[in-house]
Biopython code that builds the backbone (N, CA, C, O; Angstrom):
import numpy as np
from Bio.PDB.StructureBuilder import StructureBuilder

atoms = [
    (1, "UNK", "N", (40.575, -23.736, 14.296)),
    (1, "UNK", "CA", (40.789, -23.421, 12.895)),
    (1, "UNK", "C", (42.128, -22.701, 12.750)),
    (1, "UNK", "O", (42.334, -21.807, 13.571)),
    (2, "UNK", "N", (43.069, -22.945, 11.842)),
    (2, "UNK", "CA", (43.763, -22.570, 11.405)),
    (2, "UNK", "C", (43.429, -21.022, 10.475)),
    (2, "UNK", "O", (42.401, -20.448, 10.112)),
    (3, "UNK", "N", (44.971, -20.746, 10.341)),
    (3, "UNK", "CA", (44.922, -18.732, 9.899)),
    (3, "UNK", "C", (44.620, -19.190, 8.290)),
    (3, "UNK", "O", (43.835, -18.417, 7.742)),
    (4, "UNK", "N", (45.113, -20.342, 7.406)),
    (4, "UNK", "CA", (45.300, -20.131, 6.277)),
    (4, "UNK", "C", (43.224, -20.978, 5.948)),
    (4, "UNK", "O", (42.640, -21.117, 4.874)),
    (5, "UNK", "N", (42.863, -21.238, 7.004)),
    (5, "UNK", "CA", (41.034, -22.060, 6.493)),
    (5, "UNK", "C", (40.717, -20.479, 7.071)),
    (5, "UNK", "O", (40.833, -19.818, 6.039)),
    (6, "UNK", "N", (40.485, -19.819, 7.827)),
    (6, "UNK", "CA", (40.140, -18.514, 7.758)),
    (6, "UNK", "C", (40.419, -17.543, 6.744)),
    (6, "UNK", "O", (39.602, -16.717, 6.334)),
    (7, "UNK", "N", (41.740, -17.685, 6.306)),
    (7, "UNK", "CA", (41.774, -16.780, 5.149)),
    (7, "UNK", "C", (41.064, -17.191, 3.801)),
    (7, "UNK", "O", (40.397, -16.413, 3.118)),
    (8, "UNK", "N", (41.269, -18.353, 3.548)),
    (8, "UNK", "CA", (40.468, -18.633, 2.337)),
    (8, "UNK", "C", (38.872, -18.610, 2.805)),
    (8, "UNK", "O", (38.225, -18.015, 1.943)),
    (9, "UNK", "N", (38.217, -18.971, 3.662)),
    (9, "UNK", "CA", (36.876, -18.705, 3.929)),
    (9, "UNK", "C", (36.503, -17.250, 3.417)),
    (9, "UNK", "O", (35.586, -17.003, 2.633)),
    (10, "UNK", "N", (37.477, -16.213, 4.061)),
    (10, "UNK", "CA", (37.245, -14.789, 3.932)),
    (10, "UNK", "C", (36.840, -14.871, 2.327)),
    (10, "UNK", "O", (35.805, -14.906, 1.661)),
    (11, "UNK", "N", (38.255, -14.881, 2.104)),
    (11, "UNK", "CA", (38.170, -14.902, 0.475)),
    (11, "UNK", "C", (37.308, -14.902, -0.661)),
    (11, "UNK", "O", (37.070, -14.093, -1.558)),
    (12, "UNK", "N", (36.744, -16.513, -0.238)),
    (12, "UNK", "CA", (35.537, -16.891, -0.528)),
    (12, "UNK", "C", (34.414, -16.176, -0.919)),
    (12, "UNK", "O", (33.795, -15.997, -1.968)),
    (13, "UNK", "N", (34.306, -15.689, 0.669)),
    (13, "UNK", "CA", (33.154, -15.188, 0.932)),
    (13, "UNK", "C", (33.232, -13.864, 0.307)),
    (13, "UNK", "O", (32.056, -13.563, 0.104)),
    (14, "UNK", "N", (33.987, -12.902, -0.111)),
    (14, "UNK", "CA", (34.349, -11.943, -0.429)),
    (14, "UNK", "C", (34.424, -11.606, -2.090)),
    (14, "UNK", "O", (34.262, -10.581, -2.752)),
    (15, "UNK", "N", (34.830, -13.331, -2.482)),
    (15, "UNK", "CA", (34.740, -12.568, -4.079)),
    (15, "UNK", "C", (32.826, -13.415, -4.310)),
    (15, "UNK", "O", (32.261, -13.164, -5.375)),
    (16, "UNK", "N", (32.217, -14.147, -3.460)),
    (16, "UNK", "CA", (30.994, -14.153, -3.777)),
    (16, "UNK", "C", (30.009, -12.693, -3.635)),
    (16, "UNK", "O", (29.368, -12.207, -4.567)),
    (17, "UNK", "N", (30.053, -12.343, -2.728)),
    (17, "UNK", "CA", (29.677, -10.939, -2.378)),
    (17, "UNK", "C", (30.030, -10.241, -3.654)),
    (17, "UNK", "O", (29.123, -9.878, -4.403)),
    (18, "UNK", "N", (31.076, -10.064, -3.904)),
    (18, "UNK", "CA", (31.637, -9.270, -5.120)),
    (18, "UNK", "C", (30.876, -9.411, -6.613)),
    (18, "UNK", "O", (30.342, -8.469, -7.198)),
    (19, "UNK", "N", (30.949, -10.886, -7.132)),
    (19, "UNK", "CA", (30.091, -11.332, -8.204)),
    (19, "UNK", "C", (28.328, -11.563, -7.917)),
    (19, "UNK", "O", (27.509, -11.728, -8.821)),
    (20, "UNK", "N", (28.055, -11.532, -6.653)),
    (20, "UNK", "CA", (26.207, -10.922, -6.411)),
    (20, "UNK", "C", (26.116, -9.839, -6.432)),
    (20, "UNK", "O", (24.915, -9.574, -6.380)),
    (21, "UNK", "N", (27.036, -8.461, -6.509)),
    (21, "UNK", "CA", (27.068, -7.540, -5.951)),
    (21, "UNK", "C", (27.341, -6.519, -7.971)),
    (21, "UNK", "O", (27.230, -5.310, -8.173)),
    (22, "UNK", "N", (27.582, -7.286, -8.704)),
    (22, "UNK", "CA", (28.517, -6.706, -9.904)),
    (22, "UNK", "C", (27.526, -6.268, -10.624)),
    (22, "UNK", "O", (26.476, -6.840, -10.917)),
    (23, "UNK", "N", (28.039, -4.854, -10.997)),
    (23, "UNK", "CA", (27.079, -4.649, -11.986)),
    (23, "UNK", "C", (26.644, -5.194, -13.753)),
    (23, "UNK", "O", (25.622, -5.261, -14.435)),
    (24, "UNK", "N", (28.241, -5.525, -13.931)),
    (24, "UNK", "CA", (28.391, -6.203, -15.108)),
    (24, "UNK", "C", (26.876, -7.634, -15.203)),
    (24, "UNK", "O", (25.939, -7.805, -15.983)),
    (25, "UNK", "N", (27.369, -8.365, -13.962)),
    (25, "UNK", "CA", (26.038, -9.542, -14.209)),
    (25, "UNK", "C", (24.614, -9.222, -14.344)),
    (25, "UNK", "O", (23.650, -9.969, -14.506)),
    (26, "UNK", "N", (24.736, -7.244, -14.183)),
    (26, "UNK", "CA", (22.780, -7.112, -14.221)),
    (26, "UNK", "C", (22.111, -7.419, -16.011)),
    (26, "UNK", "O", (22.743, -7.526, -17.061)),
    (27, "UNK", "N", (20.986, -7.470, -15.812)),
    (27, "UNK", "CA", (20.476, -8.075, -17.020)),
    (27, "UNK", "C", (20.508, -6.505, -17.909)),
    (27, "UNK", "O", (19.790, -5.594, -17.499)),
    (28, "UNK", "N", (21.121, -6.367, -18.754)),
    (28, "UNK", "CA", (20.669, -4.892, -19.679)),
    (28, "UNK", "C", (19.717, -5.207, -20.831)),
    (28, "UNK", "O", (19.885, -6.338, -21.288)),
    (29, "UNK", "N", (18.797, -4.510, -21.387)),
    (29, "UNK", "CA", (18.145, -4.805, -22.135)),
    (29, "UNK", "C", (18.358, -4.903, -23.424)),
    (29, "UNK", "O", (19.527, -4.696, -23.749)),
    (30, "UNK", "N", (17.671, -5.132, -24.212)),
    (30, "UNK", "CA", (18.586, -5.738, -25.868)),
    (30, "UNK", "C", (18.729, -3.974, -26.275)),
    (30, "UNK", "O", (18.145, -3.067, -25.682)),
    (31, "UNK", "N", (19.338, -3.882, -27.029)),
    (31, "UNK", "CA", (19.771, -2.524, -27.975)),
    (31, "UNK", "C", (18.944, -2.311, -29.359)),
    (31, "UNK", "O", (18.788, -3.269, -30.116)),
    (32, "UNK", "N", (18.496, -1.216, -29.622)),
    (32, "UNK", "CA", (17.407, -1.293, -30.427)),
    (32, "UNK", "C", (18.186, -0.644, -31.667)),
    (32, "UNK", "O", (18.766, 0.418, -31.441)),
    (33, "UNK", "N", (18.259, -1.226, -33.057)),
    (33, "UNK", "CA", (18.891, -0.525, -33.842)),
    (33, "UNK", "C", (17.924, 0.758, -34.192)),
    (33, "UNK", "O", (16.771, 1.002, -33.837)),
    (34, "UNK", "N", (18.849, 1.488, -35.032)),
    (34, "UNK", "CA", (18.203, 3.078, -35.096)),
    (34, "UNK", "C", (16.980, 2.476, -36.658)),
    (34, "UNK", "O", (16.223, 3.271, -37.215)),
    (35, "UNK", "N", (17.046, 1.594, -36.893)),
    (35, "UNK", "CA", (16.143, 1.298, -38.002)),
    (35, "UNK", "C", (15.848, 0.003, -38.494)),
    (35, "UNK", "O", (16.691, -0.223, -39.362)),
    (36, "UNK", "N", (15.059, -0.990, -38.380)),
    (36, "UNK", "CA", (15.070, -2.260, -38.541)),
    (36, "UNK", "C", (14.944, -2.466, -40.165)),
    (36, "UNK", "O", (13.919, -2.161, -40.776)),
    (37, "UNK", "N", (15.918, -2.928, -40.687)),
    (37, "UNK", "CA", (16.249, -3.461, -42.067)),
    (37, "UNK", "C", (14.749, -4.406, -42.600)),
    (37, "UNK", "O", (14.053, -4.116, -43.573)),
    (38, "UNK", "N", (14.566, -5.380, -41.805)),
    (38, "UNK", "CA", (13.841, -6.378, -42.476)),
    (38, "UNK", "C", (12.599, -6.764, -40.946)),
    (38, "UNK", "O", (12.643, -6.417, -39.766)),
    (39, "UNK", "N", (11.602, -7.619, -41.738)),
    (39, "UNK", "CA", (10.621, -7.977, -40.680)),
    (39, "UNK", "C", (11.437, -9.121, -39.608)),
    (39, "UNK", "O", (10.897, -9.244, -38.509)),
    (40, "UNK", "N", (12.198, -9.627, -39.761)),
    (40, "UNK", "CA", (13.114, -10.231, -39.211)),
    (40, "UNK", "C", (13.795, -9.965, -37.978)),
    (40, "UNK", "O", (13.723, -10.278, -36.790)),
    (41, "UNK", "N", (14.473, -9.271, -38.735)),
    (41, "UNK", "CA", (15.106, -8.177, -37.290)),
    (41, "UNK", "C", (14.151, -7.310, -36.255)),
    (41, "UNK", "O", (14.523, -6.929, -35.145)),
    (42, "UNK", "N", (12.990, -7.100, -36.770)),
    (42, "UNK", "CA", (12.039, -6.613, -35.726)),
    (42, "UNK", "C", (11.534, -7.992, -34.616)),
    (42, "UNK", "O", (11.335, -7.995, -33.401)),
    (43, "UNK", "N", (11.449, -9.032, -35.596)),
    (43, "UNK", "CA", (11.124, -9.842, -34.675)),
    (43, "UNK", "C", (12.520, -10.618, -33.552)),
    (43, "UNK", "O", (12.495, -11.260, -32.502)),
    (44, "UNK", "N", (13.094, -10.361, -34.032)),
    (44, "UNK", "CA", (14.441, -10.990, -33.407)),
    (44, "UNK", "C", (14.112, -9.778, -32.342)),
    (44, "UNK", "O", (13.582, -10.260, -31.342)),
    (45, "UNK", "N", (14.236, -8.639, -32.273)),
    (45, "UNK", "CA", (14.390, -7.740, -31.384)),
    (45, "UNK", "C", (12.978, -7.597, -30.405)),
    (45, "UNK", "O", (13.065, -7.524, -29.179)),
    (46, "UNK", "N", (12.139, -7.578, -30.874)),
    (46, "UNK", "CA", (10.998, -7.586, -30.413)),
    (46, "UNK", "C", (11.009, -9.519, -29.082)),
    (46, "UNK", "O", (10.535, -9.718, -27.963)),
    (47, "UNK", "N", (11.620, -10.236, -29.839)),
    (47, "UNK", "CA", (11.510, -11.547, -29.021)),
    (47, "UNK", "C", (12.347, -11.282, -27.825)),
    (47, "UNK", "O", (12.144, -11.562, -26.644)),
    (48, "UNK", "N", (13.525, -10.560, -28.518)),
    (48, "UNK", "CA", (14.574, -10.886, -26.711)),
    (48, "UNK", "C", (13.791, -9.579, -26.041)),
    (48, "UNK", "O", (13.773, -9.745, -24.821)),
    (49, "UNK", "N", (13.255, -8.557, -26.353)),
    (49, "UNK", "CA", (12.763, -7.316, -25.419)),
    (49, "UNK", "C", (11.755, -7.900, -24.881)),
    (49, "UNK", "O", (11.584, -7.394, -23.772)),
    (50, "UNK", "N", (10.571, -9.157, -25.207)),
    (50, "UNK", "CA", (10.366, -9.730, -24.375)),
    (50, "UNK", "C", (10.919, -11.123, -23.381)),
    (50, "UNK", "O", (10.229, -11.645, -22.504)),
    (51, "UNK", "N", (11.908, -11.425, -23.653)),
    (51, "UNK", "CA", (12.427, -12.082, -22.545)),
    (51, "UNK", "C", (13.114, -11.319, -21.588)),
    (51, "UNK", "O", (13.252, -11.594, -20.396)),
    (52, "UNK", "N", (13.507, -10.405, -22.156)),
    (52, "UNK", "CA", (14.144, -9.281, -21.324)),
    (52, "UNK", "C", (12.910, -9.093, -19.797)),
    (52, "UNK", "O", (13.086, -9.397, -18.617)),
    (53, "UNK", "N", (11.964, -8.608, -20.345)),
    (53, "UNK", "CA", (10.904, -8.548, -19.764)),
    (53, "UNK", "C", (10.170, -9.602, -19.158)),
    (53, "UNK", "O", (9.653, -9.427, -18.054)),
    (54, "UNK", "N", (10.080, -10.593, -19.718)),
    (54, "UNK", "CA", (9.462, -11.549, -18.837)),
    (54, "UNK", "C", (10.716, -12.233, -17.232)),
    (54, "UNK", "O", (10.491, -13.011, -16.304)),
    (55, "UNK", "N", (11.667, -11.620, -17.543)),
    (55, "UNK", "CA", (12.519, -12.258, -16.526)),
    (55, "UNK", "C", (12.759, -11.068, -15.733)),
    (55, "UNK", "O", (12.714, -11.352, -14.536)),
    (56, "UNK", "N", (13.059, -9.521, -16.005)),
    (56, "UNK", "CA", (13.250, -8.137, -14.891)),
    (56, "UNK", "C", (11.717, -8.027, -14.804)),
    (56, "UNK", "O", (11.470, -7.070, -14.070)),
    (57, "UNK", "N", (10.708, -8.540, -15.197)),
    (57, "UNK", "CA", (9.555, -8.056, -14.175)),
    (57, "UNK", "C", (8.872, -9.391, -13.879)),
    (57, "UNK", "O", (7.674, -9.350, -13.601)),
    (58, "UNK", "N", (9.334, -10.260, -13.899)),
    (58, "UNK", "CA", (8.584, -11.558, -13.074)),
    (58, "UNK", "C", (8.113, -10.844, -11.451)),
    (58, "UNK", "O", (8.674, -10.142, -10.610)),
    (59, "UNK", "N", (6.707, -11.519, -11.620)),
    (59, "UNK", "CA", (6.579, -11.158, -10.186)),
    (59, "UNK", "C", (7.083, -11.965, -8.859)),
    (59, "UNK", "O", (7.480, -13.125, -8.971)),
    (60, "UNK", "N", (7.058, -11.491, -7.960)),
    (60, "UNK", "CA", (7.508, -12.475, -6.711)),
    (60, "UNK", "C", (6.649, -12.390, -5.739)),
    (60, "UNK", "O", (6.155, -11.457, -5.106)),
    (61, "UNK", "N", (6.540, -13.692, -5.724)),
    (61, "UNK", "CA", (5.002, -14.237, -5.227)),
    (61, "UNK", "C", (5.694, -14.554, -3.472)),
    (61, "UNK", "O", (6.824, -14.982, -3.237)),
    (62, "UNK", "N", (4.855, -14.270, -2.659)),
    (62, "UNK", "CA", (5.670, -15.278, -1.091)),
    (62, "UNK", "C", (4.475, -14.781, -0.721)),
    (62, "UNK", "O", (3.640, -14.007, -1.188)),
    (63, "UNK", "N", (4.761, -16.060, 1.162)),
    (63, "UNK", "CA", (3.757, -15.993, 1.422)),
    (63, "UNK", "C", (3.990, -14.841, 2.916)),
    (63, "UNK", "O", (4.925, -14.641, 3.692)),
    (64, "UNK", "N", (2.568, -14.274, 2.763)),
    (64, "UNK", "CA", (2.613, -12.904, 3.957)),
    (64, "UNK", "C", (1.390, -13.769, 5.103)),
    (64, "UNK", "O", (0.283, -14.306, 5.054)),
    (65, "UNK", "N", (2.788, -13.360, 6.355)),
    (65, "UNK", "CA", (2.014, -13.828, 7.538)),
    (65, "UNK", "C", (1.657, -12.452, 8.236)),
    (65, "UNK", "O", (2.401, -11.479, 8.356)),
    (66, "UNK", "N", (0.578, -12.566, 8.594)),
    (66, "UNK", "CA", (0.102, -11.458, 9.212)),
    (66, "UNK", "C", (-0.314, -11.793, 10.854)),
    (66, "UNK", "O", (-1.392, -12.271, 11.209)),
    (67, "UNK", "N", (0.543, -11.508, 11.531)),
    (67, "UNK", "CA", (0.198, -12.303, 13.048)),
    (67, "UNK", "C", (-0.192, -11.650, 13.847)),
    (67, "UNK", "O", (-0.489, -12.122, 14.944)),
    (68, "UNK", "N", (-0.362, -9.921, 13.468)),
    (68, "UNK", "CA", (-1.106, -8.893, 14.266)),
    (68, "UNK", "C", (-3.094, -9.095, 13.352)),
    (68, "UNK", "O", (-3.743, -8.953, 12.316)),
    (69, "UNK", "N", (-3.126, -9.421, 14.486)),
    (69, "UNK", "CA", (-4.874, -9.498, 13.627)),
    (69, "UNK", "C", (-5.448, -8.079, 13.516)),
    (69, "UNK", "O", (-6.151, -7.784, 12.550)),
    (70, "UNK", "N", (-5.203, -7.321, 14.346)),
    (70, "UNK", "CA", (-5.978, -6.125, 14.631)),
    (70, "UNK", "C", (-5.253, -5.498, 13.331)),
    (70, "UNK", "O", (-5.644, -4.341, 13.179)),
    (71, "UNK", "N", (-4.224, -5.931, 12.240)),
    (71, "UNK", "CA", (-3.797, -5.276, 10.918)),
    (71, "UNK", "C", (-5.219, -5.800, 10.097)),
    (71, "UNK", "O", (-5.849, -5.032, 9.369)),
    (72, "UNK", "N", (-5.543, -6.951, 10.284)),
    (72, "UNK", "CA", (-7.054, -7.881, 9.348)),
    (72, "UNK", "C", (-7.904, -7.334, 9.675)),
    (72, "UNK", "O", (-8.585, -6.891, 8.750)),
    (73, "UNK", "N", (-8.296, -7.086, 10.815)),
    (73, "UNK", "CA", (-9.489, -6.661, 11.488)),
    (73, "UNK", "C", (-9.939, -4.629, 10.996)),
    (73, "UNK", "O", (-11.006, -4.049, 10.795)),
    (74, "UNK", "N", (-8.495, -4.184, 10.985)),
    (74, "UNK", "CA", (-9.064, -2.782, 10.133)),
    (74, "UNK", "C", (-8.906, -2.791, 8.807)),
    (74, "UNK", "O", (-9.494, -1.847, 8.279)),
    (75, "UNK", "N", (-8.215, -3.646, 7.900)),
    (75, "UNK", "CA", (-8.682, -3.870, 6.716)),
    (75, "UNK", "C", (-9.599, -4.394, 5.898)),
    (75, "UNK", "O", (-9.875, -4.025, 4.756)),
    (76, "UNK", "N", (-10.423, -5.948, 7.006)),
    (76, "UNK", "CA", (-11.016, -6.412, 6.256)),
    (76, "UNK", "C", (-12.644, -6.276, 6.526)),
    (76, "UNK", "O", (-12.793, -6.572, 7.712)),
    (77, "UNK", "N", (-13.889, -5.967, 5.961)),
    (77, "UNK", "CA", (-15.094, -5.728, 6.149)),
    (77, "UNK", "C", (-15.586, -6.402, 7.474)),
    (77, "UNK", "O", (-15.335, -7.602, 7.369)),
    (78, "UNK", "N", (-16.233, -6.112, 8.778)),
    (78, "UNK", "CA", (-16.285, -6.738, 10.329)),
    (78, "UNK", "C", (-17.123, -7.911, 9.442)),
    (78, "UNK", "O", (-16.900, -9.074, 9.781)),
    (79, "UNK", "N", (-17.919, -7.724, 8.508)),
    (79, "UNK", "CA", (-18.896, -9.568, 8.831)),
    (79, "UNK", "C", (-17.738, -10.365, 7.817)),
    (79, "UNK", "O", (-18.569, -10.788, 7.013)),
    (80, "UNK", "N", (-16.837, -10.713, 7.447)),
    (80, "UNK", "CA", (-16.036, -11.488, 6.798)),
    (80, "UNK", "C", (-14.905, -12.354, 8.216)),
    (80, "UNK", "O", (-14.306, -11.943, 9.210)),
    (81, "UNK", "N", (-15.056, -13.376, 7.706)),
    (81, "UNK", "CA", (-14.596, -14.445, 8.589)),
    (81, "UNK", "C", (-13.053, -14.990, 7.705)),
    (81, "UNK", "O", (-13.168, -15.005, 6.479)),
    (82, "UNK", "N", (-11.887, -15.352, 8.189)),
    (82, "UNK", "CA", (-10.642, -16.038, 7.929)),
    (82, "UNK", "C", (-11.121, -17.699, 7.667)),
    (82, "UNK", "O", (-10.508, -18.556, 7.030)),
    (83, "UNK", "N", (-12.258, -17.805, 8.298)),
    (83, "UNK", "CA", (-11.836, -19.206, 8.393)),
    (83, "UNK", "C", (-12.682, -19.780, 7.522)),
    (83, "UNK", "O", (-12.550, -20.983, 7.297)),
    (84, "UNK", "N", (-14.046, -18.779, 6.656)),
    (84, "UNK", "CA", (-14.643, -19.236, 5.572)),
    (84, "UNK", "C", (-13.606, -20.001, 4.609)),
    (84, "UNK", "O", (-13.994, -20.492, 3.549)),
]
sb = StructureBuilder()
sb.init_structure("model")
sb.init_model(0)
sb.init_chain("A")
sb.init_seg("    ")
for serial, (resi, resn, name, xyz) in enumerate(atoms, 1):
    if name == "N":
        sb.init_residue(resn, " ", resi, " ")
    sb.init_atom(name, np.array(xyz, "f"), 0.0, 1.0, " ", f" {name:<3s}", serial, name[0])
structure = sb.get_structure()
């Protein structure tokens, strides 16, 4: 490899890091006026505070391997079976 495919790799890699890393891209939540004028505007505000919400608290689901059994075996009741 050449100095100038190393340098741009760096690069690369450096302003990605940078824009995963930014605080500007975090999600902020909508801004609540100090008094809602009309039923309208409550609902406009009320809709994005829940999308706001349905996307910073989505849960995250994965899957957990547990390959020490003796972690199952003191958590789970002795007559309960895995393979029911």
């Amino acid at each position: 490899m050449n100095r100038l495919t190393i340098v741009a790799i760096l690069l690369t890699t450096l302003l990605v890091i940078s824009e995963v890393t930014s605080h500007e891209a975090m999600l902020v939540p909508p801004r609540r006026p100090s008094k809602f004028d009309s039923p309208a505007q409550l609902r406009r505000y009320l809709q994005a505070l829940n999308e706001y919400y349905a996307i910073v608290g989505r849960p995250r689901f994965g899957k957990r391997n547990y390959e020490d059994s003796s972690l199952l075996d003191s958590i789970l009741p002795s007559g309960y079976s895995s393979e029911e």
